[in-house]
N, C-alpha and C positions, 0 to 999 in steps of 0.2 A: 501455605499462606505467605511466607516469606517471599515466595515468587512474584505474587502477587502483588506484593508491600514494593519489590523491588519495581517492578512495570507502572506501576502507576506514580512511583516518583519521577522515574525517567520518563515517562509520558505529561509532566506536567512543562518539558520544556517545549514539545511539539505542538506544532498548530494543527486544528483538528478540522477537517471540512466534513460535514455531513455527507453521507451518499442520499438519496432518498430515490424513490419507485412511487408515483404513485402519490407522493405526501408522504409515507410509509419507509422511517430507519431502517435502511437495509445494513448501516456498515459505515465505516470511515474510511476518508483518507487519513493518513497525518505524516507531515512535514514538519524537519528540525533541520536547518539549512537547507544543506544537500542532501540529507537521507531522507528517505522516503519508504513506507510501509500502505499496505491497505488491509483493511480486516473486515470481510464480508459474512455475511451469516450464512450457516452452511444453503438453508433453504432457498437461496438466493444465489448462491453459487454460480454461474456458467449463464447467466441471466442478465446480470447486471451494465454492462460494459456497453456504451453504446458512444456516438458521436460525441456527447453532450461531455462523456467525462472522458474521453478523449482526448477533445479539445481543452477542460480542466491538467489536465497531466501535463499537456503539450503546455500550457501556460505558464503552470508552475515552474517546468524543465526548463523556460526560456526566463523567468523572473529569475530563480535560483541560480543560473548559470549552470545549467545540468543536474542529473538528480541521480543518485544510487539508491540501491537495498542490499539488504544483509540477508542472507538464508543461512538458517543453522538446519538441525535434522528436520526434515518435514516427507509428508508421503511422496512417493513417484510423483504424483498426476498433481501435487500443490507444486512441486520443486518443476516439473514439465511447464505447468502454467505461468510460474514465474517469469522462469528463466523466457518463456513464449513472448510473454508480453514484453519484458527486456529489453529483450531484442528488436522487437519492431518496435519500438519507438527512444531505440538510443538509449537507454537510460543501465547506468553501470551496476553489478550482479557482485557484490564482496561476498566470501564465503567464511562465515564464525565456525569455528567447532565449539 
């Protein structure tokens, strides 16, 4: 619970854009400056990413003046996807332990 307690204070400084499929909450973005995170539902996974938020990302990266993420422990194939997406579209990869 504490964890919990902790993430959503620090999430009350982030701007939060909807993702949506459909009409249908898949997940968010949210941006706090320059950091950047996204949190998609697992069932929507490997689905969602298309031109539309692409171009959202690409917007934001150039509003913001660029944009990073933080990865702490996460699976292979989340830490592969991250770093994936990173990469092609510029945006800088800090590492927390």
């Amino acid at each position: 619970m504490g964890n919990e307690a902790n993430t959503l204070e620090r999430l009350r400084n982030f701007d939060i854009l909807g993702v949506f499929v459909d009409g249908v909450p898949i997940g968010a973005f949210m941006f706090s400056g320059n950091e950047f995170h996204a949190a998609i539902l697992p069932e929507f996974r490997s689905k969602w990413m298309n031109k539309k938020f692409i171009k959202i990302m690409l917007d934001e990266k150039t509003k913001r003046g660029g944009l990073f993420t933080t990865i702490t422990i996460a699976s292979d194939k989340v830490h592969k996807s991250v770093v994936h997406f990173c990469n092609r579209y510029q945006i800088e990869v800090k590492y927390v332990r």
